[in-house]
N, C-alpha and C positions, 0 to 999 in steps of 0.2 A: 511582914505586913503586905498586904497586897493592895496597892491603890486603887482607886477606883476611878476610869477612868471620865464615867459622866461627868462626876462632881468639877473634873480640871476642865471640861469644857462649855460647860454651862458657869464657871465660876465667876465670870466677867458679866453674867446679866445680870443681877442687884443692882451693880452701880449701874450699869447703861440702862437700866429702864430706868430709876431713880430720875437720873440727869432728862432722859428724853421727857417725862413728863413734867418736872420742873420747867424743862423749854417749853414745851407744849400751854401749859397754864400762864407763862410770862405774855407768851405772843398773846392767847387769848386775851389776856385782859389789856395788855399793849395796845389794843383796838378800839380800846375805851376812850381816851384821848392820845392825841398826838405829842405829847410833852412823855408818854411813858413809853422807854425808853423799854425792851425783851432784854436786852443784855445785863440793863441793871435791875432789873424786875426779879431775874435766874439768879443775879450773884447773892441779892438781899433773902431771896427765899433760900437758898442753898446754903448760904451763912447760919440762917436762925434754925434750920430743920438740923442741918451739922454739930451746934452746939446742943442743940437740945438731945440728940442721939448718943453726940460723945462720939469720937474717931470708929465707928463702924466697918472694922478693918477686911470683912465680905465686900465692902464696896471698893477697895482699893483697885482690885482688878480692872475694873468697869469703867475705874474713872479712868485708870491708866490705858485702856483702851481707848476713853472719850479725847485724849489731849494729845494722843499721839494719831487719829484719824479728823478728827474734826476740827479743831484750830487751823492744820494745813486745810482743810476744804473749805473752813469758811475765807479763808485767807485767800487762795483762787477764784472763789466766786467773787470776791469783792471787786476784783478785776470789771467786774460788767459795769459797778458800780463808775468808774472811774471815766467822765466825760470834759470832752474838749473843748465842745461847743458855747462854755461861755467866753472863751477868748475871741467867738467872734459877737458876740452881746454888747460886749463892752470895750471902748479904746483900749491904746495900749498903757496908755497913763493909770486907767485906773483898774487893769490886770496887776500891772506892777505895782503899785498898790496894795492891792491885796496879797500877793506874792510876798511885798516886802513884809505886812504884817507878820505871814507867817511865819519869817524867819527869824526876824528879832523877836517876835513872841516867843518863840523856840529857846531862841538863846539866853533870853533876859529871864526865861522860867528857871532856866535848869541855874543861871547864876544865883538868883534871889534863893532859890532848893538848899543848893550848894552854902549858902550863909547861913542862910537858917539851918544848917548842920542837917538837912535831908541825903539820904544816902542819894548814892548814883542813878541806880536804877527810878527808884521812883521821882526824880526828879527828870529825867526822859520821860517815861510813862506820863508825870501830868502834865509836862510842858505840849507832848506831843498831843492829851486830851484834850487841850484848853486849846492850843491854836491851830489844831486841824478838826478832827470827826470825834472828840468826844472819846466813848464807850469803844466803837468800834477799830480806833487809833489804838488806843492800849492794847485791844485785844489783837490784832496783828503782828505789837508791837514787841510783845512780851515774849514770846518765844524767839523773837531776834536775836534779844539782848538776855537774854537765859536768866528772865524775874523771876522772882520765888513767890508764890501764891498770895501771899500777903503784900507783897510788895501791888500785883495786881488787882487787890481788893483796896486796896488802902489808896491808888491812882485813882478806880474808879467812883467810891464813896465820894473822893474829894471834887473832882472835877461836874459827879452828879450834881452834890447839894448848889458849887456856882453855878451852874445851867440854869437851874429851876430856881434860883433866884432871879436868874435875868429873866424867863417866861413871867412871873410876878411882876417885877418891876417894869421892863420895858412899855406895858402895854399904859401903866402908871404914866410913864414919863411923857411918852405920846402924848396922852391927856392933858399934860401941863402944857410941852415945849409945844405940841401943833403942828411938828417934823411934816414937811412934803411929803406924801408917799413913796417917792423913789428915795426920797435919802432914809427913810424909815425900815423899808426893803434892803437897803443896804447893807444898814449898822446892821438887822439883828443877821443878816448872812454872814456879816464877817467879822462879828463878835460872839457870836453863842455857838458853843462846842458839838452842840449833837441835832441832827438834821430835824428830828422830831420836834425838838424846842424852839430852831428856828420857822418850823411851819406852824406851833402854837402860840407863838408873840407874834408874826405877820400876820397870821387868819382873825387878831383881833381887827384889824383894819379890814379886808378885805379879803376873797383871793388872789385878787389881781396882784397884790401888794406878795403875795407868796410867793405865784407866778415869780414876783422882780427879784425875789430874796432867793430860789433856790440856786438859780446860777451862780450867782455868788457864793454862794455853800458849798455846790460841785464843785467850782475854783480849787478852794481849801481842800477838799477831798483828793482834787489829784495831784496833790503835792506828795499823798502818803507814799504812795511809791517812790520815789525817789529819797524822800526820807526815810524808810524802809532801809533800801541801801544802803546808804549813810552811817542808818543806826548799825547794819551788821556790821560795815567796816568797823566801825568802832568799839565793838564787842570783840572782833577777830584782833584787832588789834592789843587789846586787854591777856587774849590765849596766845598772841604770836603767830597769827595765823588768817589769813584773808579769807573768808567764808561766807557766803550769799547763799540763804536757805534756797534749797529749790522750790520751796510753795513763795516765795518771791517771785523766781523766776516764770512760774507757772500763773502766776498774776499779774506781771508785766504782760506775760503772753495774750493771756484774756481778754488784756483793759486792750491792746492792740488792734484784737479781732473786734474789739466789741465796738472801736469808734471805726472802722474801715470798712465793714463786713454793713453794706447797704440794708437798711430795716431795724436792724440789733435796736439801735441806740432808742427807739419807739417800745421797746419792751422792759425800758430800765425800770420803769417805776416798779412794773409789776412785778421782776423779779426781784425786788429788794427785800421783800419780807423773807423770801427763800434763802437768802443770803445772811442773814440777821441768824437764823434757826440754828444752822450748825455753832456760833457762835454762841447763841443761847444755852446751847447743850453743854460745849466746851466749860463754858466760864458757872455752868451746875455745877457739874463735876469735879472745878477748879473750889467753887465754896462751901463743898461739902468738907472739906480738908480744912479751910482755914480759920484757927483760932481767934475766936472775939476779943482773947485778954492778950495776941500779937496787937489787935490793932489798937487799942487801947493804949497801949505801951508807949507806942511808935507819937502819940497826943494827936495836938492840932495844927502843928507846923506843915502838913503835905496841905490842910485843907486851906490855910493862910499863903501859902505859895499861889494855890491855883485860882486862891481871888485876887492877891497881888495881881496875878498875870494876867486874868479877866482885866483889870484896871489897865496894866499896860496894853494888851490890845484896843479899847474902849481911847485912850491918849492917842496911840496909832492910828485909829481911825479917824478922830476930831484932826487932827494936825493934817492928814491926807484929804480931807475934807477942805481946808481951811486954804490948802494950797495946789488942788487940782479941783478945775471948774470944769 
């Protein structure tokens, strides 16, 4: 039989044009409000086009091309994401603060995962959804700790539905309690998981009021590096073997230049959508694969974990509230 050689090298476009225009169609409508989220927009489209297809094994290629090129780059870019500048915003009391949030949110998620009989993996995955960046924590995160597709659909369905409950409610509770604007700025930076959601519960008060809320957000965000780390030790530790992805290291790199390198730090906003896209694509490609009747399976204990944890951060903060003025 004589192979033919176009067919092997054209075989990887189905799936990558598939995935690029499911990102393409997320970001678009991601513009529409700031509470929608491209990364969950790609995973929720890619999920229902997936099941309704059936495993369309032409797209294997494409995707396997998508998660071996694009997760490492979104995961470098994210580096520009990563700023420093609110540690001079805010004392050091209430950096640490926040910081401490992050880490008992961390801990107390993956324990509460762990009781409720949640596997390993997805109990890092939402712990690290809920008390850092959401969407884009998982997606970093998952190739660390070598998750399996479903275990990263099933972190980010669960950590989505808390978010957009707190975009709901917060702007609710405001109306009751009558929160100051800086402490209202506050909560939702260092309670809501993904940056979107905290600039659609702040922009019900104002912008100024977002203004005060994203530094606190960025806070949370540049913890993910470091926990990044953390997470591979702990995976290497599982194989017997210390390992630090290099698109790690290549995002350390980044976040470096990008707070040192005079002007960078002026361009972050703008390039954050760019940053989002390769992700977008990735986590296509990831839902075109993953079966509806896995997550079904798996019920509602990942999605009761990461409102658990939503709660303990929301404690965390009330208690740091109550005892740094």
């Amino acid at each position: 039989m004589v192979n033919n050689p176009t067919s092997r090298t054209f075989s990887p476009l189905p799936g990558l044009g598939v995935a690029v225009v499911i990102a393409i169609i997320s970001t678009v409508f991601s513009f529409g409000h700031a509470a929608l989220d491209p990364l969950v927009l790609s995973m929720l489209i890619s999920i229902i086009l997936g099941n309704l297809l059936g495993p369309y094994e032409n797209f294997r290629p494409g995707i396997l091309l998508v998660q071996r090129i694009f997760i490492p780059l979104g995961i470098i870019l994210y580096g520009t994401q990563m700023d420093v500048r609110p540690l001079q915003t805010y004392g050091i009391d209430r950096v640490l603060h926040i910081l401490l949030m992050v880490l008992v949110g961390l801990l107390t998620i993956v324990w509460i995962g762990r009781k409720l009989g949640i596997s390993r993996k997805i109990c890092l995955l939402v712990s690290a959804g809920t008390a850092i960046c959401g969407a884009s924590a998982i997606m970093v995160l998952s190739p660390v700790i070598k998750a399996e597709r479903e275990d990263t659909s099933i972190s980010l369905l669960s950590i989505t539905v808390v978010g957009l409950s707190g975009v709901i409610l917060y702007p609710l509770m405001q109306e009751i309690a009558s929160l100051p604007k800086e402490l209202y700025a506050l909560f939702c930076g260092s309670t809501l998981n993904q940056l979107g959601q905290v600039k659609a519960a702040a922009s019900f008060i104002g912008r100024d009021v977002v203004d005060m809320a994203l530094p606190v957000k960025f806070l949370r965000i540049s913890t993910l590096l470091p926990i990044a780390v953390a997470y591979s030790l702990i995976a290497g530790r599982e194989d017997k073997k210390i390992y630090i992805p290099w698109f790690i290291v290549g995002s350390i790199v980044v976040a470096v230049l990008a707070n040192i390198v005079p002007g960078l730090h002026a361009h972050r906003e703008a390039i954050a959508p760019y940053v989002a896209f390769p992700f977008s694509i990735a986590i296509a490609g990831i839902g075109l694969f993953v079966d509806i009747e896995s997550i079904i399976d798996v019920g509602p204990k990942p999605l009761l974990a990461a409102f658990l944890g939503w709660i303990v951060l929301i404690a965390l903060f009330i208690l740091g509230v109550r005892f740094i003025r």
